[in-house]
Structures are given as C-alpha cells and as structure tokens.
N, C-alpha and C positions, 0 to 999 in steps of 0.2 A: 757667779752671780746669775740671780733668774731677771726676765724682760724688765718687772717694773723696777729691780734694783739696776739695772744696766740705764735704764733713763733717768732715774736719781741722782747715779753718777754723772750723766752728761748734762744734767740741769744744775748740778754745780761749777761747772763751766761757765767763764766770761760767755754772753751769749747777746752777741750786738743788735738780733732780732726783735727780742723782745722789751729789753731795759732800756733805759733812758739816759745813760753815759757817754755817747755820741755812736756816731756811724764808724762801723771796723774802719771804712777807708782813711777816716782821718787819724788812725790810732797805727796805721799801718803804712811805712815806708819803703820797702820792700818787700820781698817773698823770701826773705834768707830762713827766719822761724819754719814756715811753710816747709820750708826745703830741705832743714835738719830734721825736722819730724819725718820726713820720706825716706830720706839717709839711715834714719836711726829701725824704720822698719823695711829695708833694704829696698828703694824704690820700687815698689810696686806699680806706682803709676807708668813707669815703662815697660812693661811687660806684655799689653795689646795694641793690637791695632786702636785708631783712637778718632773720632766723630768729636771737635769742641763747639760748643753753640753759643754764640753771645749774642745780645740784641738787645733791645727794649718792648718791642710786640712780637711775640708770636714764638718765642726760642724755645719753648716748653713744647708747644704742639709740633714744631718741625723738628728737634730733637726726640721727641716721641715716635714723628713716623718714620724716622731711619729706624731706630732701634728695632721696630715691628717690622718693616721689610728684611733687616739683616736676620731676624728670628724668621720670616717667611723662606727666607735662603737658605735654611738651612745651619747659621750659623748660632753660634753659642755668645750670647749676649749679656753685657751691663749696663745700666742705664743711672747714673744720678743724677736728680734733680731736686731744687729747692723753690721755693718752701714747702711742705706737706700737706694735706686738706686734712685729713682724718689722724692717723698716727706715724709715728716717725720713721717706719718699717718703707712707708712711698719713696723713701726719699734713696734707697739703694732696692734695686731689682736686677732680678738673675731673667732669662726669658719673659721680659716684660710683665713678672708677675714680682711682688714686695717679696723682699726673704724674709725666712720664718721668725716667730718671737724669739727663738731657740738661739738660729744663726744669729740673731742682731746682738744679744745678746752674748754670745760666743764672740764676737767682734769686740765688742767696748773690750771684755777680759782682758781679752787679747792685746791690746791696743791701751791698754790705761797705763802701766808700766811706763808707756812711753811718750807719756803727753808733758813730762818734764822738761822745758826748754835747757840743752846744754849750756845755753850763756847761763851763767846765776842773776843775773840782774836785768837782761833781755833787753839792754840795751843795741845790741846791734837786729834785732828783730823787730823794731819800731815799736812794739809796744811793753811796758813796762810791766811783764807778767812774768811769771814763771809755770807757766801752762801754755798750751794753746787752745785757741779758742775754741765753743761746741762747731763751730760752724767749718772749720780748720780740723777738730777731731775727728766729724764727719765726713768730710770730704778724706781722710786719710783713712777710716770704714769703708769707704765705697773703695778704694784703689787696693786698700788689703784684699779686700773682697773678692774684686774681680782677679786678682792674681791668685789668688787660693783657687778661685773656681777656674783657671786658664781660659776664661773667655777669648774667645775670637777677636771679637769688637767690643768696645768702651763706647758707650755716647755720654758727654761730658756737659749737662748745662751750666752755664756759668750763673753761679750765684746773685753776686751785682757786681757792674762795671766789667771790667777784663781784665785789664794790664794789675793790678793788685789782688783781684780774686783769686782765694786760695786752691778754685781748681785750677789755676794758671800756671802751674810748675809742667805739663804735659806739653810735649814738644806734637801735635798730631796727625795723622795723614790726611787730615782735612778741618780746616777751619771754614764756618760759617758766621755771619754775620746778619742779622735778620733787621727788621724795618727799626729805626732809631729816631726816638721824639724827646722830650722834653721830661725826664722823670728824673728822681732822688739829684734834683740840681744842687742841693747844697752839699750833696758828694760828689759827685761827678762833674758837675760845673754847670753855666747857668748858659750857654751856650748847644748847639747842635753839634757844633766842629769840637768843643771840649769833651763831650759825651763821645761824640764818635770815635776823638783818640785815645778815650780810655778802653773803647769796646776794642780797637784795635790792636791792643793790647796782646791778646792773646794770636795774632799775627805773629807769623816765626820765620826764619831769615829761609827762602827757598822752598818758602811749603805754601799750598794750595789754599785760594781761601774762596769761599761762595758768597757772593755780595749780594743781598734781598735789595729791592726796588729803596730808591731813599729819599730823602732830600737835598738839591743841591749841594749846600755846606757840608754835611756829613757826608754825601761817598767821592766828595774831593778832596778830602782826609782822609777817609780812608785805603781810594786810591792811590797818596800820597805816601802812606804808610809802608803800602805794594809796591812800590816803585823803589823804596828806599832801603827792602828786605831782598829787593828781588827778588815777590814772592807771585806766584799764576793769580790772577784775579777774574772769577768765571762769573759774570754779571746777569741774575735774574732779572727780566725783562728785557733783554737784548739777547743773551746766547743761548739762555735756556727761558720758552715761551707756554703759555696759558691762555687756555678759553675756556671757558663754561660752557657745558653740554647739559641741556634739555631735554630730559627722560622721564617726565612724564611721574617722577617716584614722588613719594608722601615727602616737602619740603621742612617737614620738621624730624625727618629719618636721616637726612643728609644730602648730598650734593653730588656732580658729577663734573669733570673735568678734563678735558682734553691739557698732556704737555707735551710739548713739545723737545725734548733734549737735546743735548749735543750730540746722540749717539742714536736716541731712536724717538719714534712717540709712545706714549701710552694713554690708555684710558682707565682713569681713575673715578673707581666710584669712593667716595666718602664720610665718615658716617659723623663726620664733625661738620655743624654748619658758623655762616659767614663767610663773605665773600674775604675774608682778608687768610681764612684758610686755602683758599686758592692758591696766593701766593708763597704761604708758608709750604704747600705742597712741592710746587715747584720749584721751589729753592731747597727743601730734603732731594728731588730727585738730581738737580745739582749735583747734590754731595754727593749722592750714591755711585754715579754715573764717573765721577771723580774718582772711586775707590775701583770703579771698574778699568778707568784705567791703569793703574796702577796694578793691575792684573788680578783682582777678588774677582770671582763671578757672583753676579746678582743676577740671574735673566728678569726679563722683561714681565716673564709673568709672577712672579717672586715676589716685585716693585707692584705689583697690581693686588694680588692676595694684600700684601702687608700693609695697602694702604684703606682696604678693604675691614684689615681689621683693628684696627689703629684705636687705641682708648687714651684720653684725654679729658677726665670730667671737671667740670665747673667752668666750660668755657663755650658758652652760648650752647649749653646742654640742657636737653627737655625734659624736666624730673619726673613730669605725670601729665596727663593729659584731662581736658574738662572741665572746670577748665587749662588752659596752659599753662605750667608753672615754669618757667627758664630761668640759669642762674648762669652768672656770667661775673668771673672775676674781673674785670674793669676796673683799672685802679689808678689811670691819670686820662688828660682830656684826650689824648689820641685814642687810645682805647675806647673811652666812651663815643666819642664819635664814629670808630668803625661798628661797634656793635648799634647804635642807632641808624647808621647809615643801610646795614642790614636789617633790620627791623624794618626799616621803610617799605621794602620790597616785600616782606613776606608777614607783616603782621597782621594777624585776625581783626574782625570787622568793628567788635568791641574796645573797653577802654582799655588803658594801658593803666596797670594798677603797678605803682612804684615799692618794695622792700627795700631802702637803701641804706648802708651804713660805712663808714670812712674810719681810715686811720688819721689820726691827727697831722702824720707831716706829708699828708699830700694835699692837692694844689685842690681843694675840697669846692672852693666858690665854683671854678668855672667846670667841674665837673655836672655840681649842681644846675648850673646854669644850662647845660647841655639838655640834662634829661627833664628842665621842667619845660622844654620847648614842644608846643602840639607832634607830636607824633601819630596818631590814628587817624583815618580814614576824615573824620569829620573835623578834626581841627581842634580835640576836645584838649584840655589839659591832662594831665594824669595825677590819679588818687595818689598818694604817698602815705607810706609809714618808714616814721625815722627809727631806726635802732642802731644797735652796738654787736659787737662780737666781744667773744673772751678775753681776746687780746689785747694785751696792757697797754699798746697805742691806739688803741678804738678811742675815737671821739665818742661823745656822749649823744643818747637819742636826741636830748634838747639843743642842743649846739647843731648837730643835722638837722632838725624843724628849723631853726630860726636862719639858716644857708636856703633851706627853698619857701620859708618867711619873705627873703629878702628879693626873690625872684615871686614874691605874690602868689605862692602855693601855702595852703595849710595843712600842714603832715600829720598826723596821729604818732605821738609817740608810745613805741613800745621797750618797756625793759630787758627783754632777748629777741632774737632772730624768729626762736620756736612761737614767741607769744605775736609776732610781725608777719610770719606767713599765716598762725591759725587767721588772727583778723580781717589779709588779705585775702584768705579764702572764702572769708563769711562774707564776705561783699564782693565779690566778682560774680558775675555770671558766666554760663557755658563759654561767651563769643569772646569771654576779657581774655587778657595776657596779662597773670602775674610775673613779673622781671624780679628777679633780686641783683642784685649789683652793688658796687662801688668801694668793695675789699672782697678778697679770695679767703678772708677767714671767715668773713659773713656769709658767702657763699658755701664753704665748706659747712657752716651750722644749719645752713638751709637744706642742704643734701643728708645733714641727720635727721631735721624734724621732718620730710618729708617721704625720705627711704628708709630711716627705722638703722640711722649707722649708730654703731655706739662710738663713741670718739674717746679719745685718753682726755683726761680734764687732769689736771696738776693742779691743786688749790693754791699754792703759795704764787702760784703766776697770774692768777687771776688779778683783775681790776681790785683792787683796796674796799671800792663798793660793791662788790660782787661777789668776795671771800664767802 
C-alpha cells in the first residue's frame, strides 16, 4: 500500500481520539490486547534501551530533549509521541527527524496482518473488538520500528494516563514523571492523587524513576507507589537543581539555564521558551544522568549540544515576528496559567490580541477565565477571536465567544483558525502579541496558515459542518 492508502487503513480503526464513543480508558481493563499484539509481532518493544515519559505538563518537551541529547551522543534513536500537529509520520521518528511516507507506510503493511485480536470475542482484552485500536496500532508502528532500525534508545511518551496506556507494556531503564494537575478527570479521576496513580502506572518493580516538582497529594502517591515497587526515586528540585541564567540573548529566541545534577552541572542554552521549560530541562537531565549510571556514556558536552538543539513546536513557539505571532498548545487551566505566568515577564508593550479555540471536553470556562484576565503592561483587556479546529471535538466559534461573553469580553467569531489569525493580524499593531492557544489542533492550523504547512485533512473526520 502507498502513504494515503496506509492512513485509510488506520482511519478505519476504533480511534478513541477523535469519535465520540468514550475515552480508551474506560473501554480498556487491562493491557493483555496490548500485550498479544506485541507477542504476535515478536516483542519489539523489548529490544532498546528505553526513556518512558508520563505527566500531565511538559512530558512532550522533556521526552523530546532526551531524544536530542541521546542523538547528540552519538546514539541511534526512536522517539514516539502523541498526538501529531501536522501529519501522522511526527508521531514515529528515527534521529529526531519523522520517518518517511514510504517507511510509515511499509509499517502499517507490515503490521495489519496482525491487528486481529486472538481472543474472537476480546473479551478478556476489555474491549469488545476484534482489532486493536489506531492508537494501540500505532504505538505497536513505533516498537516495530525501532526494532527494525536496532535503535540504541527508545524515548517513550505516554499517550494518556500510564497504568492502561497502550505504550505501558515496556519494562524501561528510566521512568519519568513530569508536573501532574487536573486534566481528562473523567478518565483518570477527579482527584490529584487518582491522576497521579494512574501516571504511576507505568512504574516497574526495581526500576528508576525521575519525579518533576509536584503537588503535595500527587508525589505522596507517587512516592508511595516507589516505596511499594522498591523502585529509586530521583526527585527534581531537591537532587537534581535549576536556575535561570541571564545572557543577555533575544527573549523570544530562547532561554538559558544553569542545572545542577547528581553527577555534574551544565549550562544550557535553550531555544524553547517558558519558565516551566526550565524544569522540564532539568528533569530530562535527571533521566539522562540516570542512563549514565547505568553505564551509557552521555558527556557533558553531548547533554549541552542536544539541548541546544532540541525542536518542539506549538509550545510557546514564535511563528513570525511584527508583529509577534506565538502559539501555544494549552489545553487545561494549569497549562494556561504557566504559559500567562510567562507572558507576564516577557510580553511586548502592546495589546494582547487572543486566537482561541477549545475542544469540547475540556474544563473550557476557567481556562477562559484565565486569559480574559488583564495581562499587558497597562492593565488593558485582550482582543479576542473565537474559533474552531478540524477536529471533531472542537467546540464551536459561538460557544467560545459566549465562554469569554460570560467573563465580559466580546470575541469575533471566526469559522477557521486561517480566517482567525488573518483578522488578528489586520488589527495588531507592531508592539501587539498575537497568542493563539487553548487546543494543539488549533495551534497546529495556526502554524499552517502562518508557515505555509500543508497538513493531511481527511474529509470524513471532519466536523458534520465543515465536510
């Protein structure tokens, strides 16, 4: 099959992403499905070394800069992660770059034969299919993958949650856990400490695990998790430490950063900004530092190249300048509050002109509430245009106008993203700051109408109004 028949087929796949049949987690009781699809293409996922990343902020971008340091090393690297911004190809990478239409497609081939659940009735797989999922197919694409290509290293991010996410069948030589708040409650639970022992999840009896900075209730569960696996638990902000260094460079190019580690310091320059990169920084060099004991060599200067060249876009990324255009996936209120909280420190003198658009089952009021709070210099409100992404859970422009309605803003509604940043551009001046925010898919549309990406569009996935 060539690419677009290779995505036809995995769009005929259960796909808990997009439809509206509930969240995998509730459909899914264990990993045994998971675990016969790996059996049946000879475990692959045991075959590297292996980086797992869970979290609720930041597990993208601190799974991203191991991967880049381990390719600074020298080493021969896989990286999957979800969900995609442009096409499906981001979501499996060989040397930090997407593999080709050719290979992904050489993959599905490969791999479709075997997406037939052995139970016939998949009763003991939790869900009542005889497939497994896109999102289960995929992740068993990236493990074939990397074992075809004998990578070195595997960096693993977890999908959602931990303990049932179907990258969670990897046993690996370092588990991370990054900062944990409040998201997909009606999966994970409505609590910190229920979120955090799903994240912990992917915790494994006698293996290493990297703890990001937390809250109370969540890393005394997850500690508790540690203690009960008798597994190392290496705690950012206490063992391994961070300060922001002042050099003086263009604050919308990146950042600089003194860490501290268990083993040495380094100085990190950055080219991803927000201060919550900071600590996603130094909870990657955690892990790394961890693989170095375990005898990998990473030098010091390796860990400083790769963090140097570290790509991560849609995440407080600056599309064009003049004026500012930044997009920034922000998708529950923690999120939006670290990305405002940074804004505070470094935003231009002009208004803050808002693109925002939501998927319907996130916590949409108090996100709104966040950004219609004065943000620049003079105390002003910010302009807003409400819109939508492609995607089948996108709230509607008019339901986001009548969200920052209800906070005393009046939004312009726009029918796409493209028609939302042209209007924000027609009305900013030099000194404004256009943001886009409040979903990574409307982020993602923002980074095509702006840089000229062409993106895959599938019409049968589209909105019903939007076909």
């Amino acid at each position: 099959m060539d690419y677009r028949q290779s995505i036809d087929a995995l769009l005929s796949l259960v796909d808990h992403e997009r439809n509206s049949l509930g969240p995998r987690q509730k459909a899914i009781v264990d990993l045994s499905r998971m675990e016969r699809f790996m059996a049946r293409l000879g475990d692959p996922h045991r075959r590297a070394k292996t980086i797992h990343v869970a979290g609720t902020k930041g597990k993208g971008s601190t799974a991203a800069m191991c991967d880049a340091v381990l390719k600074a090393a020298g080493y021969h690297t896989g990286f999957n992660s979800s969900p995609h911004l442009h096409h499906f190809r981001e979501r499996i990478r060989l040397d930090c770059q997407p593999i080709t239409e050719e290979g992904f497609a050489q993959l599905v081939d490969q791999l479709w034969p075997q997406r037939i659940d052995d139970v016939p009735d998949g009763s003991r797989s939790g869900y009542p299919g005889a497939a497994v999922t896109l999102f289960e197919f995929m992740t068993g694409m990236a493990y074939h993958c990397f074992a075809q290509e004998k990578v070195d290293f595997q960096t693993i991010e977890v999908g959602l949650g931990g303990r049932l996410d179907a990258t969670n069948v990897v046993t690996p030589n370092v588990a991370v856990i990054t900062s944990i708040s409040l998201d997909h409650t009606a999966i994970l639970g409505d609590t910190l400490a229920e979120i955090a022992a799903e994240k912990a999840g992917i915790i494994k009896p006698d293996g290493v695990v990297v703890v990001a900075p937390q809250a109370p209730e969540a890393l005394s569960t997850i500690l508790g998790a540690c203690r009960e696996r008798h597994a190392q638990a290496i705690r950012v902000g206490k063992e391994v430490t961070w300060i922001s260094r002042e050099t003086g460079r263009d604050p919308w190019e990146g950042q600089s950063v003194t860490v501290k580690g268990r083993l040495e310091e380094y100085q990190l320059d950055i080219p991803l900004l927000g201060d919550h990169q900071l600590e996603n920084a130094a909870t990657a060099v955690a892990a790394l530092e961890a693989l170095v004991e375990q005898g990998h060599t990473i030098p010091a200067e390796a860990i400083e190249r790769g963090f140097a060249q570290v790509s991560w876009p849609g995440r407080m990324e600056v599309l064009s300048r003049d004026p500012i255009v930044m997009a920034d996936g922000a998708h529950n209120l923690y999120s939006v509050n670290a990305l405002m909280e940074s804004l505070a420190r470094h935003s231009p003198p002009g208004r803050l002109i808002l693109v925002a658009g939501f998927s319907r089952d996130k916590s949409v009021a108090s996100m709104v509430h966040r950004l219609a709070q004065p943000n620049t210099r003079d105390g002003a409100i910010p302009m807003v245009f409400a819109t939508r992404s492609r995607h089948p859970r996108s709230l509607s422009p008019a339901a986001v106008a009548d969200h920052f309605g209800n906070e005393g803003l009046k939004a312009v509604e726009s029918a796409s993203v493209a028609d939302a940043v042209a209007q924000a551009l027609a009305s900013a001046d030099a000194d404004d700051l256009v943001l886009v925010t409040g979903s990574l898919f409307v982020v993602a549309e923002a980074r095509e109408a702006v840089l000229g990406i062409e993106p895959e569009v599938y019409p049968d996935l589209l909105p019903q109004d939007l076909r």
